[in-house]
PQR file with spaces between the fields and no chain letter, atoms N, CA, C, O and H, PARSE charges and radii, in Angstrom:
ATOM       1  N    UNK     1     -13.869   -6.776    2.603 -0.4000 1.5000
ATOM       2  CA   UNK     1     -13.087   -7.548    1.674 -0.0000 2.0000
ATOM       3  C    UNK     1     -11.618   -7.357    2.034  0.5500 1.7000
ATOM       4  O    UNK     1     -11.145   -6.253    2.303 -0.5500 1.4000
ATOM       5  N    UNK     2     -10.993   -8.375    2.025 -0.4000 1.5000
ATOM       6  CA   UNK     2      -9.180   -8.614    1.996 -0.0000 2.0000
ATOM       7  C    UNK     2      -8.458   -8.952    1.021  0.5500 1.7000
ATOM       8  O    UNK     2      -8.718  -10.070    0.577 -0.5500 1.4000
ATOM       9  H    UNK     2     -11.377   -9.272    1.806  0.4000 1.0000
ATOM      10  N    UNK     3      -7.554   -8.334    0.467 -0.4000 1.5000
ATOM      11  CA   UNK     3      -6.675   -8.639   -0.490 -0.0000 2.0000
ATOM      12  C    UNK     3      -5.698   -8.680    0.235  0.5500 1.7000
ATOM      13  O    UNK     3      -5.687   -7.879    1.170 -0.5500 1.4000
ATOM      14  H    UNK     3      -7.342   -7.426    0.828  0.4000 1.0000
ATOM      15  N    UNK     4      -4.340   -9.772    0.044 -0.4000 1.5000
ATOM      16  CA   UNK     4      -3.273   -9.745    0.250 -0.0000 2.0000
ATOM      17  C    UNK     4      -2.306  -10.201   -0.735  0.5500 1.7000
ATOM      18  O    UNK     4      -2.458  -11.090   -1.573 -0.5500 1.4000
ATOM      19  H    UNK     4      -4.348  -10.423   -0.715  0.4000 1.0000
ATOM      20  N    UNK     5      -1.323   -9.494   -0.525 -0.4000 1.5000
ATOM      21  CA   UNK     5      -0.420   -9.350   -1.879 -0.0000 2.0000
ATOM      22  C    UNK     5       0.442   -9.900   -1.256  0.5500 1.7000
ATOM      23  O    UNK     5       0.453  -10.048   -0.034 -0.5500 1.4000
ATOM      24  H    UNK     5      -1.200   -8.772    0.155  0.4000 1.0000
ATOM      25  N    UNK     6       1.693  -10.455   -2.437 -0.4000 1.5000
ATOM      26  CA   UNK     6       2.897  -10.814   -1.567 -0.0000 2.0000
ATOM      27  C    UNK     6       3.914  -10.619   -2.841  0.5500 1.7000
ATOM      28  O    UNK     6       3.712  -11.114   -3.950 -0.5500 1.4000
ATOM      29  H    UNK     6       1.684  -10.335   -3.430  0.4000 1.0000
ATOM      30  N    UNK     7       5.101   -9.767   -2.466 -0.4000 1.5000
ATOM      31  CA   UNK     7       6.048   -9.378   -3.622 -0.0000 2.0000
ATOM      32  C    UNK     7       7.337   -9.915   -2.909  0.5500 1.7000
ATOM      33  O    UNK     7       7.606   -9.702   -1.727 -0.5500 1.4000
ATOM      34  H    UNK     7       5.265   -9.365   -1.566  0.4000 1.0000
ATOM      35  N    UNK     8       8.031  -10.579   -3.713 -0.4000 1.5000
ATOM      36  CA   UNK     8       9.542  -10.783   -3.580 -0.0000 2.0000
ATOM      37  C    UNK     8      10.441  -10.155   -4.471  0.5500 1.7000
ATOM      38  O    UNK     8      10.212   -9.826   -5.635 -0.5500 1.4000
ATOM      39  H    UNK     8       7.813  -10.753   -4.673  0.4000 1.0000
ATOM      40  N    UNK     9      11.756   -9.981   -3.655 -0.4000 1.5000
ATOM      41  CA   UNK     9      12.951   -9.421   -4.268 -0.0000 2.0000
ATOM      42  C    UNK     9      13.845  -10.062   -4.291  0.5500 1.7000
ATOM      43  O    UNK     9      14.032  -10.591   -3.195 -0.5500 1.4000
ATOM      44  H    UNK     9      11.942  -10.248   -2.709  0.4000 1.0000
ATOM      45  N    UNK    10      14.558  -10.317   -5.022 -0.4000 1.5000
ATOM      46  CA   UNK    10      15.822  -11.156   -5.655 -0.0000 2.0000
ATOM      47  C    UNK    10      17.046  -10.407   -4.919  0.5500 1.7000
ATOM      48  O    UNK    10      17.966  -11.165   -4.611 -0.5500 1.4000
ATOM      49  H    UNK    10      14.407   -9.887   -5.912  0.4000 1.0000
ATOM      50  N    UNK    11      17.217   -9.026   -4.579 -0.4000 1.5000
ATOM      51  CA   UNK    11      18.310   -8.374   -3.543 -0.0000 2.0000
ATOM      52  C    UNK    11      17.530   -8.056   -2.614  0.5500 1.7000
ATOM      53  O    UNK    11      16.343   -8.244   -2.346 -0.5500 1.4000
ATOM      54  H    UNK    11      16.469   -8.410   -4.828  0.4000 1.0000
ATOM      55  N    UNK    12      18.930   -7.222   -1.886 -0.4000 1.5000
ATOM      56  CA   UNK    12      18.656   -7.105   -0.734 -0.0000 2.0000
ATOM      57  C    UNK    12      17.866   -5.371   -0.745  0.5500 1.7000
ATOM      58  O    UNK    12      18.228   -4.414   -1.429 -0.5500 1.4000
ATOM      59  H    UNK    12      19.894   -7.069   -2.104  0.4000 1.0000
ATOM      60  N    UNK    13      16.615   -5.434    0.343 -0.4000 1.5000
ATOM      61  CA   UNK    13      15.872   -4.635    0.449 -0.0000 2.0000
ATOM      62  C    UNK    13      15.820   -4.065    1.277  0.5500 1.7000
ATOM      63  O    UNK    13      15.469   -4.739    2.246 -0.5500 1.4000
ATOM      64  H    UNK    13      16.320   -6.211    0.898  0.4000 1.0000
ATOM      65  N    UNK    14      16.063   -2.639    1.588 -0.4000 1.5000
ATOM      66  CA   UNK    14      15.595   -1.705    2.730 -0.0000 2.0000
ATOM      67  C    UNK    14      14.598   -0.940    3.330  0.5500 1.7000
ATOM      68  O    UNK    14      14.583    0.169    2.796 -0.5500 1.4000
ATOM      69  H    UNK    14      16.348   -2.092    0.801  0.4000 1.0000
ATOM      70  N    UNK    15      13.847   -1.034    4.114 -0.4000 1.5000
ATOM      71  CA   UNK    15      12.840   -0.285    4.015 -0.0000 2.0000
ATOM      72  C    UNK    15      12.642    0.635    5.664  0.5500 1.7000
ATOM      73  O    UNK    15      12.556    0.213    6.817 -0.5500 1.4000
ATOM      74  H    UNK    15      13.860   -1.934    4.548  0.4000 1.0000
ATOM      75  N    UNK    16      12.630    1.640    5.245 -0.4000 1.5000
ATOM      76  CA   UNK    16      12.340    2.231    7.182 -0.0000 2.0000
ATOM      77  C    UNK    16      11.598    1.729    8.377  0.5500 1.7000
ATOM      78  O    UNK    16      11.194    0.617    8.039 -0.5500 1.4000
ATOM      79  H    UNK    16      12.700    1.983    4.308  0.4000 1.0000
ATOM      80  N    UNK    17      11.324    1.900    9.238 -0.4000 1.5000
ATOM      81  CA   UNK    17      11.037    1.044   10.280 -0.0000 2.0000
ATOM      82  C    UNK    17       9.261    1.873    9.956  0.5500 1.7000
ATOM      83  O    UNK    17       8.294    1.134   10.142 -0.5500 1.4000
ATOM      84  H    UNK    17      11.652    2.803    9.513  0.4000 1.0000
ATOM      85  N    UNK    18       9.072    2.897    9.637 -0.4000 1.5000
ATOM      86  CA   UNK    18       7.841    3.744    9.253 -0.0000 2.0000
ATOM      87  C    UNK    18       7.483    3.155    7.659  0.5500 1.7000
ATOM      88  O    UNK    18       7.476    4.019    6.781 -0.5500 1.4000
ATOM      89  H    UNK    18       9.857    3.497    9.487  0.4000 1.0000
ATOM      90  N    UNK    19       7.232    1.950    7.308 -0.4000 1.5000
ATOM      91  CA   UNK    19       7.227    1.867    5.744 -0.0000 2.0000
ATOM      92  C    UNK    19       6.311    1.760    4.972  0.5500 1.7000
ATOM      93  O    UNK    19       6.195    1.158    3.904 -0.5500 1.4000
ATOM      94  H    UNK    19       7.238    1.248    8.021  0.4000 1.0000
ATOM      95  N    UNK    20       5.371    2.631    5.800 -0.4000 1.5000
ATOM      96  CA   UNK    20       3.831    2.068    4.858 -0.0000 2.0000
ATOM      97  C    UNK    20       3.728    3.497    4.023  0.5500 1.7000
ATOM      98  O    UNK    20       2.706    3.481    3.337 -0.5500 1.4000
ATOM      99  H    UNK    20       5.466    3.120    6.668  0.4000 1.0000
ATOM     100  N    UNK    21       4.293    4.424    3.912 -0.4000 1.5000
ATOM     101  CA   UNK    21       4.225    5.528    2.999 -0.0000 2.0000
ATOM     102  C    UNK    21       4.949    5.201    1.772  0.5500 1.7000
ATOM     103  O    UNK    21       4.599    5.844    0.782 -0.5500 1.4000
ATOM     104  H    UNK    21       5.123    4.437    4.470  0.4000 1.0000
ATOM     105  N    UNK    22       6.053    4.187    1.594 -0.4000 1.5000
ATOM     106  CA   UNK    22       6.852    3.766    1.067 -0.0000 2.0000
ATOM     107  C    UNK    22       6.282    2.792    0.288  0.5500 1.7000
ATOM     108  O    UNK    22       6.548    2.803   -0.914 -0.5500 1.4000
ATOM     109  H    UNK    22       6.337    3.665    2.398  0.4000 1.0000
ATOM     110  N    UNK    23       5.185    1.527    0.953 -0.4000 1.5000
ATOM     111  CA   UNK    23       4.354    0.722    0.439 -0.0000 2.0000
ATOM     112  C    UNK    23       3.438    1.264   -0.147  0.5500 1.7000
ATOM     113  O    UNK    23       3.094    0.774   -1.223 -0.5500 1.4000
ATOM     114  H    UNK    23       4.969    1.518    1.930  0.4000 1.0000
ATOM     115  N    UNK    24       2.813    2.329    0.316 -0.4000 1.5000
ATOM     116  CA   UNK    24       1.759    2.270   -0.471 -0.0000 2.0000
ATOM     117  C    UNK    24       2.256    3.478   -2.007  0.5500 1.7000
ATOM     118  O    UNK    24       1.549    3.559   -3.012 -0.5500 1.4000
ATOM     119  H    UNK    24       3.092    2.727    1.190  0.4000 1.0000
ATOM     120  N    UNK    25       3.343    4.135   -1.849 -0.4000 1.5000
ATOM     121  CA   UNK    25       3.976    4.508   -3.399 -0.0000 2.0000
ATOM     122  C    UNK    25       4.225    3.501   -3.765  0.5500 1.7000
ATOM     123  O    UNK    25       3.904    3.568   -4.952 -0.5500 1.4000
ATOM     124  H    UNK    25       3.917    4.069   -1.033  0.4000 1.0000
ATOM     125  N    UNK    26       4.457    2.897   -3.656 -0.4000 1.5000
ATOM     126  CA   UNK    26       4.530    1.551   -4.271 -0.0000 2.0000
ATOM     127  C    UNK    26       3.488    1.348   -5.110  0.5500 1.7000
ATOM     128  O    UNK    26       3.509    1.280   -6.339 -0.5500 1.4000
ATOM     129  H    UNK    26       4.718    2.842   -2.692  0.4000 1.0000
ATOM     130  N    UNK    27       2.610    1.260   -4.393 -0.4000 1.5000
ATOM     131  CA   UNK    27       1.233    0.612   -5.028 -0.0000 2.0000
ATOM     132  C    UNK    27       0.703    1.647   -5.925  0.5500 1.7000
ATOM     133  O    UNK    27       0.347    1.632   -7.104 -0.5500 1.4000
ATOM     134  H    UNK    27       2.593    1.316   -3.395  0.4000 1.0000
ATOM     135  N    UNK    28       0.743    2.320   -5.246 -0.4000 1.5000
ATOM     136  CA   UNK    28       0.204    3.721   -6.367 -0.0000 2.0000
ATOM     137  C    UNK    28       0.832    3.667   -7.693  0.5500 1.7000
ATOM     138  O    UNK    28       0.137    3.837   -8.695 -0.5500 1.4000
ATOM     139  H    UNK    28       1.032    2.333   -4.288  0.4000 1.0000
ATOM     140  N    UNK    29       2.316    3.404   -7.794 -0.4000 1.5000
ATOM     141  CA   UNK    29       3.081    3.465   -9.171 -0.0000 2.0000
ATOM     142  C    UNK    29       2.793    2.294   -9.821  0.5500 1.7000
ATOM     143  O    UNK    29       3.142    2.193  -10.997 -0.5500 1.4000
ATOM     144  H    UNK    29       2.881    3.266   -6.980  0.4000 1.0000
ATOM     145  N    UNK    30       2.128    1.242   -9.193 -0.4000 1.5000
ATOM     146  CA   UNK    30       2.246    0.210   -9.932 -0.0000 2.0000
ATOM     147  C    UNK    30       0.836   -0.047  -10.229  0.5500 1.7000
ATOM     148  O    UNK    30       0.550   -1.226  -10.440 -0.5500 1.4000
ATOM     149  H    UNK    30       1.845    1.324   -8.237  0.4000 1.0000
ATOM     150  N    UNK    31      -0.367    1.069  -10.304 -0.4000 1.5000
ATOM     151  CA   UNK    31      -1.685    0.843  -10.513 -0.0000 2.0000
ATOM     152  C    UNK    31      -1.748    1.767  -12.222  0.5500 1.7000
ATOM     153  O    UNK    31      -0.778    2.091  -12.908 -0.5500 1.4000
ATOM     154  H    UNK    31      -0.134    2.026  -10.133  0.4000 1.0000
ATOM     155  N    UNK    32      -3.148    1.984  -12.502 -0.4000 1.5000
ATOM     156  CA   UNK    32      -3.526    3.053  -13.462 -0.0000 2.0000
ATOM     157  C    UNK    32      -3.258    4.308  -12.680  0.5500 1.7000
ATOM     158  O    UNK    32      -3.293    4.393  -11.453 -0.5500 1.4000
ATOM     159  H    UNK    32      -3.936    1.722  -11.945  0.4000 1.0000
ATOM     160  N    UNK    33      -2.959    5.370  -13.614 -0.4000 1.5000
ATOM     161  CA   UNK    33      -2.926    7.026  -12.949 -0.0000 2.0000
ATOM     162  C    UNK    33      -3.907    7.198  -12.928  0.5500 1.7000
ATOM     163  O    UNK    33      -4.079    8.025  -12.032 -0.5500 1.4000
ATOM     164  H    UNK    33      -2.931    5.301  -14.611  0.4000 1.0000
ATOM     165  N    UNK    34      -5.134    6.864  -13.516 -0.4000 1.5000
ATOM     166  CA   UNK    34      -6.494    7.090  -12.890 -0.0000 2.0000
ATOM     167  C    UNK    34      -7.268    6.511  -12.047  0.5500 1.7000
ATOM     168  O    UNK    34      -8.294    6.992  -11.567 -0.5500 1.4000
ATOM     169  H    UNK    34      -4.995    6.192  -14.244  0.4000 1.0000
ATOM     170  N    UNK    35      -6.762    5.350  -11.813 -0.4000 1.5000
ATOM     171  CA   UNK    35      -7.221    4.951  -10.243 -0.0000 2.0000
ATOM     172  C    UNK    35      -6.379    4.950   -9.368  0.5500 1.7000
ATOM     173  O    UNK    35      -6.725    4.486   -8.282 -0.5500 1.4000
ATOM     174  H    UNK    35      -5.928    4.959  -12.203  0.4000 1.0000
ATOM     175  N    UNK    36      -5.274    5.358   -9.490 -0.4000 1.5000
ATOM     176  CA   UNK    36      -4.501    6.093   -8.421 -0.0000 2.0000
ATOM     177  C    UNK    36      -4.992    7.168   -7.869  0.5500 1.7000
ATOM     178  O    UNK    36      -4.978    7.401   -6.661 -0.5500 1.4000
ATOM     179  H    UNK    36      -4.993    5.736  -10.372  0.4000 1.0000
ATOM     180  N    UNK    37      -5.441    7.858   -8.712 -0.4000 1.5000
ATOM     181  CA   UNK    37      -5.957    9.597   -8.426 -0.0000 2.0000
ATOM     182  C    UNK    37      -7.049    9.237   -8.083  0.5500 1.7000
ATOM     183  O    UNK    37      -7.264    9.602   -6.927 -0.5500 1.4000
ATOM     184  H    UNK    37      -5.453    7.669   -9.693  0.4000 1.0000
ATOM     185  N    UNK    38      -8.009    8.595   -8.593 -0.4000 1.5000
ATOM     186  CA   UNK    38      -9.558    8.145   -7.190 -0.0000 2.0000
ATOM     187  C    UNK    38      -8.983    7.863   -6.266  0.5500 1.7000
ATOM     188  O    UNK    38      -8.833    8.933   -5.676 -0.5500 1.4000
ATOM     189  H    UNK    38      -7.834    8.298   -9.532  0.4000 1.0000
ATOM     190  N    UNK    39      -8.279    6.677   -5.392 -0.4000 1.5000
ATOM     191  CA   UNK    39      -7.948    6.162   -4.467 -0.0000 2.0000
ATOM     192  C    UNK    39      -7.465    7.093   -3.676  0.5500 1.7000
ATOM     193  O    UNK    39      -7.882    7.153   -2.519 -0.5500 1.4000
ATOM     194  H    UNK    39      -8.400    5.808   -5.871  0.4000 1.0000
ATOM     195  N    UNK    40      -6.264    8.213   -4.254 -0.4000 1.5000
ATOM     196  CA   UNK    40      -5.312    9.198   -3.072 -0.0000 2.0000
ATOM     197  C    UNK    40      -6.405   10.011   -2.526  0.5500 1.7000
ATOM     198  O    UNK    40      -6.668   10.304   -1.360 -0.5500 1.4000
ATOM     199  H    UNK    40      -5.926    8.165   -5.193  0.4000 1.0000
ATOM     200  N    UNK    41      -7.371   10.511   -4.376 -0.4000 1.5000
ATOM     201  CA   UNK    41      -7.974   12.164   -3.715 -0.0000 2.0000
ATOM     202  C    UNK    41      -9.185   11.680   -3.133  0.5500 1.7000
ATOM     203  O    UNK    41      -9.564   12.211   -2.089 -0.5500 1.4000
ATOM     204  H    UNK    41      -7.158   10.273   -5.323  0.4000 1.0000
ATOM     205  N    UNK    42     -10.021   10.527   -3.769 -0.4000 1.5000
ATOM     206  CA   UNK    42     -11.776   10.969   -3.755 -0.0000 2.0000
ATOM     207  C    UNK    42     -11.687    9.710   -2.559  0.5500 1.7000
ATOM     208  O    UNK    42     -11.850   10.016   -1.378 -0.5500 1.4000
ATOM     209  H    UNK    42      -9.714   10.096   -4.617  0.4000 1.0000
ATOM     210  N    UNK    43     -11.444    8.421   -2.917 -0.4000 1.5000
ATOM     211  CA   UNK    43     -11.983    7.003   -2.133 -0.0000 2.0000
ATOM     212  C    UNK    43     -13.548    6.393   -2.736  0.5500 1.7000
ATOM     213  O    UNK    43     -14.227    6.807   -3.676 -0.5500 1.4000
ATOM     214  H    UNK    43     -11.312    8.172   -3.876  0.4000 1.0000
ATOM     215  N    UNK    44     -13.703    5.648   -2.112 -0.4000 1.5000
ATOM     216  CA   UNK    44     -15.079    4.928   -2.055 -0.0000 2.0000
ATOM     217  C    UNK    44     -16.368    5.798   -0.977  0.5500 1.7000
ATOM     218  O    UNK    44     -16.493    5.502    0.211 -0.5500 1.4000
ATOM     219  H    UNK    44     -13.151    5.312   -1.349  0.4000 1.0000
ATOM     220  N    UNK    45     -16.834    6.378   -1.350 -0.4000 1.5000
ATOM     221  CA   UNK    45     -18.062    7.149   -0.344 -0.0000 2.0000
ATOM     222  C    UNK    45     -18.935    6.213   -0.279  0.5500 1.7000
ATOM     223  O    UNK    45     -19.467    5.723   -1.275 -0.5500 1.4000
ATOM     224  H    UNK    45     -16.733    6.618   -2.315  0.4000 1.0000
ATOM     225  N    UNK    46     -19.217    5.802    1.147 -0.4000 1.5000
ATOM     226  CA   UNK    46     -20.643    5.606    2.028 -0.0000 2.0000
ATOM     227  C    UNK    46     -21.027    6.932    3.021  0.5500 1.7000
ATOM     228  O    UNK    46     -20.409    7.608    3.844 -0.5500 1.4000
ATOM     229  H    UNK    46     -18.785    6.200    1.957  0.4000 1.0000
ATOM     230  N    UNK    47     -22.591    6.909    2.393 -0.4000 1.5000
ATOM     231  CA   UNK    47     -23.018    8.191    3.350 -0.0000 2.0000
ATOM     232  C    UNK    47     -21.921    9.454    3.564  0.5500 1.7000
ATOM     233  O    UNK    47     -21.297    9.985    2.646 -0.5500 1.4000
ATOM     234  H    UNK    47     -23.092    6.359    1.724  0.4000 1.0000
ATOM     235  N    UNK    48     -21.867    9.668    4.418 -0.4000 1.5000
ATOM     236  CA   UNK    48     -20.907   10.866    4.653 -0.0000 2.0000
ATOM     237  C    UNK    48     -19.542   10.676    4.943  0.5500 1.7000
ATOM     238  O    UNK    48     -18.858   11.607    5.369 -0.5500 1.4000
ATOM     239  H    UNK    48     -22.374    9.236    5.165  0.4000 1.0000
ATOM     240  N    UNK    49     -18.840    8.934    4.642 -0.4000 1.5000
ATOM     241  CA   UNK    49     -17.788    8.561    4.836 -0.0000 2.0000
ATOM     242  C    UNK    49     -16.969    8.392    3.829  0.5500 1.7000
ATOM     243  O    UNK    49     -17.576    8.078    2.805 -0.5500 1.4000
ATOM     244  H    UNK    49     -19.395    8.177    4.296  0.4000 1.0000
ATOM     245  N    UNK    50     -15.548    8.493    3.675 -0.4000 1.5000
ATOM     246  CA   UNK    50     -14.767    8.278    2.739 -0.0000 2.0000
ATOM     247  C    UNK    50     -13.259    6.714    2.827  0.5500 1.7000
ATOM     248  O    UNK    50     -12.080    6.640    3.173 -0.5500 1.4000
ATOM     249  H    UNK    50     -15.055    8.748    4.507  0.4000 1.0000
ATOM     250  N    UNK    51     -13.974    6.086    2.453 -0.4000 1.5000
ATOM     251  CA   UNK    51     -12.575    4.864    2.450 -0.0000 2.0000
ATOM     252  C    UNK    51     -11.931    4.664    1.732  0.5500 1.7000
ATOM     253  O    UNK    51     -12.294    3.945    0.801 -0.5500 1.4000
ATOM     254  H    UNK    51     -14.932    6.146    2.171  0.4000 1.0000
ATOM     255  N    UNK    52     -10.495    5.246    1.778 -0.4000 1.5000
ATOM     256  CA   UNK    52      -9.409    5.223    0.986 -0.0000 2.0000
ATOM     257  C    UNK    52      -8.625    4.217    0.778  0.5500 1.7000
ATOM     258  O    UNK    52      -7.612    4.690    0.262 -0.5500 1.4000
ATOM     259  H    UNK    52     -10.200    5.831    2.534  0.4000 1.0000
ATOM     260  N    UNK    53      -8.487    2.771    0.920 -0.4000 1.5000
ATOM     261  CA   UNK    53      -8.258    1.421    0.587 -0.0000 2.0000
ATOM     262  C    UNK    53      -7.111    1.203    1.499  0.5500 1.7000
ATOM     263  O    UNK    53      -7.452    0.435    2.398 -0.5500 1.4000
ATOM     264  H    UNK    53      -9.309    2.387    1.340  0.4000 1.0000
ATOM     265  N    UNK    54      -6.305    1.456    1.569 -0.4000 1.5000
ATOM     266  CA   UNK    54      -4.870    0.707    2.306 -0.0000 2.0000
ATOM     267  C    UNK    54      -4.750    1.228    4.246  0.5500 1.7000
ATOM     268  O    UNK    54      -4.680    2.205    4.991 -0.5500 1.4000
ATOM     269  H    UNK    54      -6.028    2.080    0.839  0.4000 1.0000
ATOM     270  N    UNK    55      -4.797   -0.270    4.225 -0.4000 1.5000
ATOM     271  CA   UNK    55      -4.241   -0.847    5.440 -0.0000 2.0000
ATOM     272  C    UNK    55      -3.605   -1.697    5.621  0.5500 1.7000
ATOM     273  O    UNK    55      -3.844   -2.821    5.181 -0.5500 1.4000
ATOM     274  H    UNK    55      -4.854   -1.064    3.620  0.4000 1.0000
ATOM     275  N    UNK    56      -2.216   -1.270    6.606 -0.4000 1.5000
ATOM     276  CA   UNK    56      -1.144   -2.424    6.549 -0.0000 2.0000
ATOM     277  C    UNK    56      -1.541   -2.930    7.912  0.5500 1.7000
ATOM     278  O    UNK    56      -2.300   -2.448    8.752 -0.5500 1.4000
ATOM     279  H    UNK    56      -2.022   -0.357    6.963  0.4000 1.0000
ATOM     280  N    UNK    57      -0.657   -4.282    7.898 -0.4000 1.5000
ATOM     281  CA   UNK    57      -0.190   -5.415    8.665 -0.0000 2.0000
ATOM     282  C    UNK    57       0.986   -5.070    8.985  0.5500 1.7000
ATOM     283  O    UNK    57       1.335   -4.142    8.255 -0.5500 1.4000
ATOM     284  H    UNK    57      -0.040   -4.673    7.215  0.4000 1.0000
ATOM     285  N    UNK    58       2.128   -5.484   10.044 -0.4000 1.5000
ATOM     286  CA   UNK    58       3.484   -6.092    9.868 -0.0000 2.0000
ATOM     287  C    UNK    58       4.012   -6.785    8.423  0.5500 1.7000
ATOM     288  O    UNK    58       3.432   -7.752    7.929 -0.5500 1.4000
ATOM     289  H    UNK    58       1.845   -6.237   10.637  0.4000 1.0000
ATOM     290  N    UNK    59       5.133   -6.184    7.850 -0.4000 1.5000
ATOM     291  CA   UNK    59       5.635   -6.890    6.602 -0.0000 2.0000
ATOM     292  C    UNK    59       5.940   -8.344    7.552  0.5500 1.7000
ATOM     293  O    UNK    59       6.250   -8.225    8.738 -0.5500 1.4000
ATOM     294  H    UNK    59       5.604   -5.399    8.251  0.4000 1.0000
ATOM     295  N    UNK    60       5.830   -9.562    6.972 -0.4000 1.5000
ATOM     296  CA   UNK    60       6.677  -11.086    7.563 -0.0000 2.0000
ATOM     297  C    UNK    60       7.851  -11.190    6.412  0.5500 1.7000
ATOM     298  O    UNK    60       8.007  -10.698    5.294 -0.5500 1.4000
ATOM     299  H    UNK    60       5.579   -9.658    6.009  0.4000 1.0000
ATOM     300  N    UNK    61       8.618  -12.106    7.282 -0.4000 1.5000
ATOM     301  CA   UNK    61       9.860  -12.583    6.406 -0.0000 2.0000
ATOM     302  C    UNK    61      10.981  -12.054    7.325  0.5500 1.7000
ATOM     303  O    UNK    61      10.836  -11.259    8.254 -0.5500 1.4000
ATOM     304  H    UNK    61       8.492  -12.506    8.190  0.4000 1.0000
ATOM     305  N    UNK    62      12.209  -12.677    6.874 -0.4000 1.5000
ATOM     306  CA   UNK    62      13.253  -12.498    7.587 -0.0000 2.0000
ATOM     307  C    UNK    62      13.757  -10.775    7.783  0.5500 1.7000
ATOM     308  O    UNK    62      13.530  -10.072    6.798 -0.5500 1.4000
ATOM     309  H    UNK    62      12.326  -13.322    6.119  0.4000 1.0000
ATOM     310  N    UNK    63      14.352  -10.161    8.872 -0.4000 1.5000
ATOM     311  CA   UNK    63      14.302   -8.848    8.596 -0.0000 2.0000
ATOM     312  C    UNK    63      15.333   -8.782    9.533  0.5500 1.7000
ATOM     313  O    UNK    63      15.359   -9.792   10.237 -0.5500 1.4000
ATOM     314  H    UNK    63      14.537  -10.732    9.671  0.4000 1.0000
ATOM     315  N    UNK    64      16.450   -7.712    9.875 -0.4000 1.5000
ATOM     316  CA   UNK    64      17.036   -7.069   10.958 -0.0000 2.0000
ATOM     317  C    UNK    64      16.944   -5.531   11.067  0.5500 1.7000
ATOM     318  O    UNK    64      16.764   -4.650   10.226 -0.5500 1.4000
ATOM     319  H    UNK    64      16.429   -6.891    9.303  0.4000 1.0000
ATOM     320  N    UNK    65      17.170   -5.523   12.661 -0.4000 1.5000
ATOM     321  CA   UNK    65      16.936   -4.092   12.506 -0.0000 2.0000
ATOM     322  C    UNK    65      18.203   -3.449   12.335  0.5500 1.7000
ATOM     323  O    UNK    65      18.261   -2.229   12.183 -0.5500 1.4000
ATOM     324  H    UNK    65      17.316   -6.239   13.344  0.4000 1.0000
């Protein structure tokens, strides 16, 4: 399954060239604290595997470095 989100900002935004630790606090603050805390600590278990939900892409949109 794919979800894709798309958030805009009205200013101007900075983000490190490393920004998926940054994205995904993001996401974390903007969920429940209790499914935050499944998602960071436990995940989704298959068999002896654990999938913890986030995977990024390249952010798109205008950007400089």
């Amino acid at each position: 399954m794919r979800i894709t989100l798309e958030f805009g900002c009205e200013k101007r935004l900075s983000l490190p060239i490393q920004y998926n630790y940054t994205v995904q606090g993001f996401l974390y603050a903007n969920i429940t604290p209790e499914l935050g805390e499944f998602l960071h600590d436990q995940g989704f278990m298959f068999e002896k595997r654990s999938f913890k939900m986030f995977t990024f892409s390249r952010l798109q949109g205008r950007y400089e470095l």
